[in-house]
LUMTIDREN-916646 format. One record per residue (C-alpha): residue number from 1; x, y, z. Coordinates in Angstrom, 3 decimals. Example, Ala and Ser with C-alpha at 12.3 -4.5 7.8 and 13.67 -1.06 7.14 Angstrom:
   k     east    north       up
   1   12.300   -4.500    7.800
   2   13.670   -1.060    7.140
END
This chain:
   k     east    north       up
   1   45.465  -43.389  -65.144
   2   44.971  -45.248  -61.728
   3   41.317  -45.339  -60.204
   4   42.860  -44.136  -57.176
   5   44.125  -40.647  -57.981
   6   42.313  -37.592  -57.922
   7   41.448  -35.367  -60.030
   8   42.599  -31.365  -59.226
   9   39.180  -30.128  -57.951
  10   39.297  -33.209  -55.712
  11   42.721  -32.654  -54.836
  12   42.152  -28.990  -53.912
  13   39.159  -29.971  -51.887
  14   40.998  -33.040  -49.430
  15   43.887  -30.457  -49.138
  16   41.984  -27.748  -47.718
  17   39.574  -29.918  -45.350
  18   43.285  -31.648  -44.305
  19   44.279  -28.316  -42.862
  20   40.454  -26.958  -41.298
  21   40.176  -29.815  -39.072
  22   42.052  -28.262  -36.056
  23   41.236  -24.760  -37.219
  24   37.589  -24.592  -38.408
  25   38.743  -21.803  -40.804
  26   41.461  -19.702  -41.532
  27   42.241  -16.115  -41.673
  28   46.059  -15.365  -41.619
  29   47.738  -13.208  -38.220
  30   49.909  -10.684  -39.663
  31   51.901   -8.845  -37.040
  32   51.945   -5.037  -36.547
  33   54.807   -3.261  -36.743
  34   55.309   -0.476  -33.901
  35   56.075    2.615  -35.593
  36   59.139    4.235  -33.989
  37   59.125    7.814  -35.148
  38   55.292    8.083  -33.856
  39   53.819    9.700  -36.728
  40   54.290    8.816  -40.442
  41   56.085   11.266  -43.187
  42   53.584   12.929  -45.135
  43   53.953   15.081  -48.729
  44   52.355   18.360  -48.643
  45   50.009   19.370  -52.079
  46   52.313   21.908  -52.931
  47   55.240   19.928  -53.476
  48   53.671   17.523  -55.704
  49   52.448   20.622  -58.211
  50   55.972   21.529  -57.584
  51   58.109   18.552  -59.066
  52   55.249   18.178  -61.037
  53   55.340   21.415  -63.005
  54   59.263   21.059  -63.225
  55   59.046   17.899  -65.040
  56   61.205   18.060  -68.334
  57   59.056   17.464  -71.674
  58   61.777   17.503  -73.569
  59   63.061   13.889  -72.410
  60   61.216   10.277  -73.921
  61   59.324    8.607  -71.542
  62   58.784    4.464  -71.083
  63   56.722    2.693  -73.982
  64   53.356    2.251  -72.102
  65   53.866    5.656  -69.670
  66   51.569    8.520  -71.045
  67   53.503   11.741  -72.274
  68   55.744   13.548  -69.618
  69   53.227   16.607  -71.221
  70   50.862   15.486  -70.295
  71   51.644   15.169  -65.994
  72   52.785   18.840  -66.245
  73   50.196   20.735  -68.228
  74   48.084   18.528  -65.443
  75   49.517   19.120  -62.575
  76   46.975   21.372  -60.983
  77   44.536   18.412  -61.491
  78   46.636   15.802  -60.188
  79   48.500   17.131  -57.580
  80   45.765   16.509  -55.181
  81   44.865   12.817  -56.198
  82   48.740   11.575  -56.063
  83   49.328   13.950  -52.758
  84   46.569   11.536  -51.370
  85   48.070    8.241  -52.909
  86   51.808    9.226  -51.853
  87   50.247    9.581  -48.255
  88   48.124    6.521  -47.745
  89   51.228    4.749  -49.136
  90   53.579    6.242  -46.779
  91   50.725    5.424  -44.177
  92   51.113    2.113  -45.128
END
């Protein structure tokens, strides 16, 4: 191997003091988006224990998904957790 290569760490390091010079450090500008409608969609509790309690046990669900049993029979527990994840992902 030639003398004058580096090795990855040393590689890494060059690289990143290469593109710090003119900035001193970097943290990345990501651009809002203007929401048009004003206010974001949300789900109501209700619906979730809705669709939840509808869901059909009867059908197989994905290797690696837990039982379709068990979302329904839990849907008074959960509805309240997912209404809150569906939101701050419509949010989002």
């Amino acid at each position: 191997m030639n003398d004058n290569w580096l090795n990855r760490s040393q590689f890494v390091k060059q690289l990143n003091n290469y593109y710090l010079q003119d900035h001193g450090s970097f943290s990345p500008d990501y651009p809002t988006i203007p929401s048009t409608m004003g206010t974001y969609p949300t789900v109501d509790e209700m619906t979730v224990y809705s669709l939840m309690s509808k869901i059909n046990t009867n059908k197989a669900t994905n290797r690696g998904d837990f039982p379709s049993w068990v979302s329904k029979n839990n849907a008074h527990t959960l509805a309240q957790p997912l209404t809150d994840i569906i939101n701050t992902m419509l949010q989002s």
